[in-house]
Every structure is written in structure tokens, then in C-alpha cells.
C-alpha atoms as a printed R data frame, in Angstrom:
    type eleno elety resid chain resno       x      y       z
1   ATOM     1    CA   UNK     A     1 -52.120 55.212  82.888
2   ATOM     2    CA   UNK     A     2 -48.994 52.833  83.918
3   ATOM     3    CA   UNK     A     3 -45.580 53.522  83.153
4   ATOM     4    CA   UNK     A     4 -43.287 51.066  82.231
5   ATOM     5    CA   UNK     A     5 -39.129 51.272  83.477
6   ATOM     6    CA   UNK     A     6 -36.773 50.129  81.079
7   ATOM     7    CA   UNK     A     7 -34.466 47.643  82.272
8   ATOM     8    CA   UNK     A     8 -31.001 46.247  80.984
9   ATOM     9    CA   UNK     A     9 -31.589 42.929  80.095
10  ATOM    10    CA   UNK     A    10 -30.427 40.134  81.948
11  ATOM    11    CA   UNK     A    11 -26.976 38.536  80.590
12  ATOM    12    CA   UNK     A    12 -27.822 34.893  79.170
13  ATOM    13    CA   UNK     A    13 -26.828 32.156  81.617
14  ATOM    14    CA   UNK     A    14 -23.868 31.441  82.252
15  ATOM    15    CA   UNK     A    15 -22.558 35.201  80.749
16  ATOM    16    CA   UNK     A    16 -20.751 37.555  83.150
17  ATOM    17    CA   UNK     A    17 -22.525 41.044  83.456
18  ATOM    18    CA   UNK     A    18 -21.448 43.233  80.584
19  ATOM    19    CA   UNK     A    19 -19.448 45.316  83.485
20  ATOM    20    CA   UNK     A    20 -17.362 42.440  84.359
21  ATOM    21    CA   UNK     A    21 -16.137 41.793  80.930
22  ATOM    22    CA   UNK     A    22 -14.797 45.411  80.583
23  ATOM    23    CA   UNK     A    23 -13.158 44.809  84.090
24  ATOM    24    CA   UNK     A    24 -11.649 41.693  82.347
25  ATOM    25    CA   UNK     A    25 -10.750 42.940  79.401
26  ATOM    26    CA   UNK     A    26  -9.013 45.876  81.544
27  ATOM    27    CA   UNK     A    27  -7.112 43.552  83.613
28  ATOM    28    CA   UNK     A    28  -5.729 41.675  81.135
29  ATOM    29    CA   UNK     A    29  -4.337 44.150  79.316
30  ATOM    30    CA   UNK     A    30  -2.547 45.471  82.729
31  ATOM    31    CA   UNK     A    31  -1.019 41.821  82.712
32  ATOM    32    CA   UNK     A    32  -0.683 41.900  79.316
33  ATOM    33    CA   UNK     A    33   1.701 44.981  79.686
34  ATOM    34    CA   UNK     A    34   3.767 44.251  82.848
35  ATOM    35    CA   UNK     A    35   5.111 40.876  80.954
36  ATOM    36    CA   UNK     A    36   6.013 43.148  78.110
37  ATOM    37    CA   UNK     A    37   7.716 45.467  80.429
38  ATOM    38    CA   UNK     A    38   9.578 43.281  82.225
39  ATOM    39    CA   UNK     A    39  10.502 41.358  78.987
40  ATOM    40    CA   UNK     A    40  12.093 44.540  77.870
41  ATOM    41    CA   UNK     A    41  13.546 45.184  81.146
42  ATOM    42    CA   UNK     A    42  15.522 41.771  80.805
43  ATOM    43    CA   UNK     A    43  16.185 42.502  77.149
44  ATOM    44    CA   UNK     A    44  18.439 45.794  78.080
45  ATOM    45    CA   UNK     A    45  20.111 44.418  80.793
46  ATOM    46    CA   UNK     A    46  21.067 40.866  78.648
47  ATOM    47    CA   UNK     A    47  22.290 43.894  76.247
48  ATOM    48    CA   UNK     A    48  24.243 45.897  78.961
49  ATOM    49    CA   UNK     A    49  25.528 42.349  80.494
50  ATOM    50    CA   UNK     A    50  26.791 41.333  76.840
51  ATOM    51    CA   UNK     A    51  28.455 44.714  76.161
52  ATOM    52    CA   UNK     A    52  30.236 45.068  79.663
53  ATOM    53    CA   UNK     A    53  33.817 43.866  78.671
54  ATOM    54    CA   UNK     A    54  35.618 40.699  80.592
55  ATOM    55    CA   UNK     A    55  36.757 41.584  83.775
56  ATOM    56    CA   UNK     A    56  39.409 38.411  83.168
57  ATOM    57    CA   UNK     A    57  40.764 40.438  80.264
58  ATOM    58    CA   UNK     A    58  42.858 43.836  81.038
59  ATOM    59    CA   UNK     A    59  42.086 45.772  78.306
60  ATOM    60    CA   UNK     A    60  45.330 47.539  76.657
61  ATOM    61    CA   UNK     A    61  44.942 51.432  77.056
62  ATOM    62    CA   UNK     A    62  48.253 52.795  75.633
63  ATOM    63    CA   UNK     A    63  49.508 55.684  77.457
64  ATOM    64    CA   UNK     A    64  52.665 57.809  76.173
65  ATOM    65    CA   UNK     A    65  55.425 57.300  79.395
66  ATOM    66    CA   UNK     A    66  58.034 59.445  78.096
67  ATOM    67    CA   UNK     A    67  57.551 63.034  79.199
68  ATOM    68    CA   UNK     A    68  55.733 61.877  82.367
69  ATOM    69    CA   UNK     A    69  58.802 59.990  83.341
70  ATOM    70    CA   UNK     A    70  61.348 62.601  82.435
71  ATOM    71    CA   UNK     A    71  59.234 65.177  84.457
72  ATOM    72    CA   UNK     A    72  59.587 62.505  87.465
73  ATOM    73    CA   UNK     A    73  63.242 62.080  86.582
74  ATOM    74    CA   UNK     A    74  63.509 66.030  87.021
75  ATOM    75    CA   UNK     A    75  61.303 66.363  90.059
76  ATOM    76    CA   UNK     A    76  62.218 63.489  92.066
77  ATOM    77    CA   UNK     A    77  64.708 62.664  94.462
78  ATOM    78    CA   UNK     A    78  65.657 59.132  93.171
79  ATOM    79    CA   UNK     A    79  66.895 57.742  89.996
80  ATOM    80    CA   UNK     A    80  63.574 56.692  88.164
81  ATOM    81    CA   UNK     A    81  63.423 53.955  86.199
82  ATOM    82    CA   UNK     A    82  60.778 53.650  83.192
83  ATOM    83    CA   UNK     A    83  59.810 50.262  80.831
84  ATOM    84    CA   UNK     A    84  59.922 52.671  77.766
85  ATOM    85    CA   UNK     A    85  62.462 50.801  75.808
86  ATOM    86    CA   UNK     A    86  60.069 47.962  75.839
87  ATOM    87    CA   UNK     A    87  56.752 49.275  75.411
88  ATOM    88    CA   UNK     A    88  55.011 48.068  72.224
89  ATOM    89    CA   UNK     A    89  52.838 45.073  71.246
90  ATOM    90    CA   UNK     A    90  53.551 43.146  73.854
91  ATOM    91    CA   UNK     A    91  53.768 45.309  77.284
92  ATOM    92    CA   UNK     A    92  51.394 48.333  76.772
93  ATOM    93    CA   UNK     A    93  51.925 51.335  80.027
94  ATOM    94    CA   UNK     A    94  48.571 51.730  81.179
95  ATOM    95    CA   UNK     A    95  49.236 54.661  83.121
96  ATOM    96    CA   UNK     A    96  51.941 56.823  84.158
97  ATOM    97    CA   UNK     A    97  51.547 59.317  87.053
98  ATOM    98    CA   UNK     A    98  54.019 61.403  89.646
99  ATOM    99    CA   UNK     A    99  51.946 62.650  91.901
100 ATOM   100    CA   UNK     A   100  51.441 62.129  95.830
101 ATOM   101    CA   UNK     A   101  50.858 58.268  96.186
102 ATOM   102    CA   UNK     A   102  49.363 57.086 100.459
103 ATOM   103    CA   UNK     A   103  51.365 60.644 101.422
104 ATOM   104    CA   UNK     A   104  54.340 60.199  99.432
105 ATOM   105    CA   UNK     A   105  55.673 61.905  95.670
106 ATOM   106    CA   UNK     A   106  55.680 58.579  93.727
107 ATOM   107    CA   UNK     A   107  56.574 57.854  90.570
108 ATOM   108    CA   UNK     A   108  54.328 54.922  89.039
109 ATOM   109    CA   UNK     A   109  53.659 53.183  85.374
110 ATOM   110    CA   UNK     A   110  51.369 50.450  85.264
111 ATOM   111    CA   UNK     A   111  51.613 47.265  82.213
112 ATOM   112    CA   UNK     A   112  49.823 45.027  80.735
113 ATOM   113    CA   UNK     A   113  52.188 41.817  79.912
114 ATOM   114    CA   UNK     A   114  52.667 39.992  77.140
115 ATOM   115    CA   UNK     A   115  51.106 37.179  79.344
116 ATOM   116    CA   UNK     A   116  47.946 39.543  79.525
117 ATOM   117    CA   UNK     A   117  48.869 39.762  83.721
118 ATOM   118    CA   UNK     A   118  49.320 43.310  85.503
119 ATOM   119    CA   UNK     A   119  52.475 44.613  86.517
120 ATOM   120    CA   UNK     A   120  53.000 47.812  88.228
121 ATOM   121    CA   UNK     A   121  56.313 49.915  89.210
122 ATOM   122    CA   UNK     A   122  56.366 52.418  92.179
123 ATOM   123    CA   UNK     A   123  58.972 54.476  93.366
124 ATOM   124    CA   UNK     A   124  59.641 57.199  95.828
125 ATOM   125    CA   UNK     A   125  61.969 59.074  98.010
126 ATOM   126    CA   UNK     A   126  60.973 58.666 101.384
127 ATOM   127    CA   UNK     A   127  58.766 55.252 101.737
128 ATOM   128    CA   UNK     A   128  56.379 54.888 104.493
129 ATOM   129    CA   UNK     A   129  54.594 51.986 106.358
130 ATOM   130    CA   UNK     A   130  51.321 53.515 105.233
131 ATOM   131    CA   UNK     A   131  52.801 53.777 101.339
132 ATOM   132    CA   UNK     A   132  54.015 50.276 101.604
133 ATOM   133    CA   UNK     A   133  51.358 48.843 102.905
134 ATOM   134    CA   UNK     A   134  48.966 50.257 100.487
135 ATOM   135    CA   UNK     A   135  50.833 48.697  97.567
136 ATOM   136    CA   UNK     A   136  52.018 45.705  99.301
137 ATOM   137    CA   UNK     A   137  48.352 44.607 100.925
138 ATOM   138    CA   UNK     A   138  47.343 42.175  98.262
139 ATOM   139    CA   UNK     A   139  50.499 40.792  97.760
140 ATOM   140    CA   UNK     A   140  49.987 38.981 101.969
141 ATOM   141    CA   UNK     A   141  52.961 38.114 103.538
142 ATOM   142    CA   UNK     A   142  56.894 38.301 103.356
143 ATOM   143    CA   UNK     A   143  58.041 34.790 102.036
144 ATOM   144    CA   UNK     A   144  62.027 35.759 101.865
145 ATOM   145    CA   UNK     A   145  63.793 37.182  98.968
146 ATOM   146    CA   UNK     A   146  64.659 37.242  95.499
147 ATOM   147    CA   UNK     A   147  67.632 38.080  93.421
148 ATOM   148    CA   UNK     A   148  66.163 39.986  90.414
149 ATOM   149    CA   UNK     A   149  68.855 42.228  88.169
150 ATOM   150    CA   UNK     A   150  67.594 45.607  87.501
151 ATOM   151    CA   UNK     A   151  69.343 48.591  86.314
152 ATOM   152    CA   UNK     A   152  71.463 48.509  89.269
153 ATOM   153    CA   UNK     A   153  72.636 45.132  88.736
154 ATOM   154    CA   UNK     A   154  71.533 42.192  90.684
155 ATOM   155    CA   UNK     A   155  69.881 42.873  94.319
156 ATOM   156    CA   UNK     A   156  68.178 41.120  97.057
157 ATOM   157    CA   UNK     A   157  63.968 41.726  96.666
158 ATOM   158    CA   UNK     A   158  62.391 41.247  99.650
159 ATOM   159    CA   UNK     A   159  59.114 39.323  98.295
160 ATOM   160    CA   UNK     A   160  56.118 39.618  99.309
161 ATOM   161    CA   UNK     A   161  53.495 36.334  97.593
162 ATOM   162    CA   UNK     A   162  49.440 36.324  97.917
163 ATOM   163    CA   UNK     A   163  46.540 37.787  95.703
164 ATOM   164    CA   UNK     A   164  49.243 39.171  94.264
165 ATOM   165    CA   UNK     A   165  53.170 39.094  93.472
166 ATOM   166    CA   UNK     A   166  55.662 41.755  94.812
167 ATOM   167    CA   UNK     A   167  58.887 42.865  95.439
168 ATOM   168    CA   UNK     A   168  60.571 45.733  97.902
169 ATOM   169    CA   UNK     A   169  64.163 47.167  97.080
170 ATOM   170    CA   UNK     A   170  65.103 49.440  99.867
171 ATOM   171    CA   UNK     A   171  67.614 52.123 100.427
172 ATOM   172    CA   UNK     A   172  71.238 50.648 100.306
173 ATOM   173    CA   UNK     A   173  74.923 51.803 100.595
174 ATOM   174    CA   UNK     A   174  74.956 53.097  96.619
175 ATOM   175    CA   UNK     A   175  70.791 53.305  96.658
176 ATOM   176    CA   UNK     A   176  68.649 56.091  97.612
177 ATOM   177    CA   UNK     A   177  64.512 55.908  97.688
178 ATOM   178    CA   UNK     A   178  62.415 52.615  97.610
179 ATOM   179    CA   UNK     A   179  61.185 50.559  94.707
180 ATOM   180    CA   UNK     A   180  57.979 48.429  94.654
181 ATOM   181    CA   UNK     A   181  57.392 45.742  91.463
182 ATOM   182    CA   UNK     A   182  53.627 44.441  92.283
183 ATOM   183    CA   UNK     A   183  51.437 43.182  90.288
184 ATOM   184    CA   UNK     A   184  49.481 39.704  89.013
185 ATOM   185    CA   UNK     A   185  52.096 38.727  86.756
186 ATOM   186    CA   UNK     A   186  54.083 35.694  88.080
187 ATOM   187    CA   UNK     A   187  57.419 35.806  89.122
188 ATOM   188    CA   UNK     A   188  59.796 34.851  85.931
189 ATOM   189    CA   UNK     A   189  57.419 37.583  84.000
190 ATOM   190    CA   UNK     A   190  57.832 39.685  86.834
191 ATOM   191    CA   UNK     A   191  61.657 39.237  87.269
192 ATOM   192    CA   UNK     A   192  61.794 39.852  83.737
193 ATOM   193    CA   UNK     A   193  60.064 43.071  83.836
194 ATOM   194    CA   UNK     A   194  62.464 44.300  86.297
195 ATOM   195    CA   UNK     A   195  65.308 43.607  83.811
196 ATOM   196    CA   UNK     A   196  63.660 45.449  81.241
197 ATOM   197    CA   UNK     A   197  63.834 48.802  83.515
198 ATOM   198    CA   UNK     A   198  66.503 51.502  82.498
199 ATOM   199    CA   UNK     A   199  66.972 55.011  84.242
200 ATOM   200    CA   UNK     A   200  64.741 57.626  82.843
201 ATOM   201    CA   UNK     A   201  66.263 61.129  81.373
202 ATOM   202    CA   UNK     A   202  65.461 64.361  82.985
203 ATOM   203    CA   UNK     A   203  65.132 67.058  79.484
């Protein structure tokens, strides 16, 4: 008595094996899937990109100066001087910090200007190369001086002109401590800032 074997039948001409179109189908859904991923991979980071504010544009954080300057006018060895008076709509105080600045108590208040520029004022007893240098670095090299009125009346600024703008008053015969006006501001805005200065009250 024979015995027959059954046998798959034979894929038309032309027709893959039935195991190659499952192998197929599987790869092109893999395919299929790693565009969609990486669509949605570019999606969130166009999102992230389009949420991340201008770095061109200082955003205006309002900070309140007042008790952080009198505290500095207490602690401190030097007459501090703070933008209060002015601070409103159009220069907003960032920050406002005494606290040990490259090795040195410092008193420091950072604006934005009406201009939409930075401006910074630092100030401490006993100034250093190292504390100098740190705030002076962007600003490149010494090109001469400036004479800016301030709340001591009008004195020569040793200027400083690069990345960024500044201006050094030293010790003098009526001055104690050192004062550093830095910031990207140019100079009439920056001149002008230092006008706007007034001595802060200790309470």
C-alpha cells in the first residue's frame, strides 16, 4: 500500500514563498515605525526650539533692591550706591546680591535698560586683580578714561571697551572701596546709569 506526503504547494510564478511575504510585511512595518519615530522626535524638539525664549532678548525678572541694598549699606565698608529711585518700566534690577564676589564682599544689582542692553554695578571694599579681572574680562582693554557724574560728583572712569562696556572708579582722597559699571549697554546709556545712582540707607 503507498503512502502519499503532503506537500505545500508551490507559490505561482513569479510569487515570493509565503515566508518571504511575512518577512516583508515585518520589515516594513519596522521602517514604517522608525520614520514615525523620528518624525516625532523632530516634532518635540521644533516644539522645545520654538518655546526656548530669544537669547537676543533679556528677559525682565523684577527683583525688590531695597532691603538687599540697605543690608549692604549696613554690612559694608563703602558707601553703596543702589538704582532704586529709578527702577520701574524702563530699568528693571535683575538681581541684587552682597555676598563674596572672585574673594571679595561685593555689593552688586544687575538692569535691564530701557534700551533692552545689560548693565551691572559692583562694589567692594578691598578690590583685587582677581575681582577685577573677573568683571572687567569681557570688557578687553583699557582705552583711557571717562568723566561720568555719579553721586560723588563728576570723576575720572578708567574705561575699559570690548565685548563689553566698563568703567573702574578707584579709591581717592575723599573715596574709599572700588566701583565697577559693566555691562552691554553703550556708553551715553551707561553714563547715564551712573547718574541715576544715589547712596543707599542702612535701617
Amino acid at each position: 500500500m503507498s503512502s502519499t506526503t503532503e506537500t505545500e504547494p508551490n507559490p505561482a510564478p513569479g510569487q515570493p514563498p509565503a515566508g518571504n511575504k511575512a518577512l516583508k510585511r515585518l520589515q516594513n512595518y519596522s521602517v514604517a515605525n522608525m520614520v514615525y519615530s523620528v518624525l516625532a522626535v523632530f516634532a518635540l524638539a521644533f516644539a522645545w526650539w520654538a518655546l526656548m525664549p530669544n537669547p537676543d532678548e533679556l528677559e525682565r525678572r523684577e527683583v525688590d533692591v531695597a532691603p538687599v541694598s540697605s543690608w549692604a549699606a549696613e554690612e559694608s565698608d563703602l558707601p553703596v550706591w543702589t538704582p532704586e529711585a529709578v527702577l520701574g518700566e524702563e530699568w528693571t534690577a535683575n538681581f541684587a546680591h552682597f555676598q563674596t564676589f572672585a574673594g571679595q564682599p561685593s555689593w552688586r544689582v544687575g538692569l535691564v535698560t530701557p534700551a533692552q542692553d545689560y548693565v551691572e554695578i559692583s562694589q567692594t571694599a578691598e578690590a583685587t586683580q582677581e575681582w577685577l579681572g573677573a568683571l572687567t574680562e569681557k570688557a578687553g582693554e583699557e582705552v583711557g578714561t571717562r568723566t561720568i557724574t555719579g553721586p560723588d560728583g563728576p570723576q575720572e572712569w578708567t574705561a575699559y571697551e570690548g565685548e563689553e562696556r566698563a568703567v573702574v572708579l578707584g579709591p581717592g582722597e575723599d573715596r574709599v572701596g572700588t566701583t565697577v559699571v559693566r555691562g552691554t549697554a553703550e556708553w551715553p546709556e551707561i553714563e547715564e546709569f551712573i547718574g541715576l545712582l544715589e547712596a543707599a540707607d542702612s535701617r
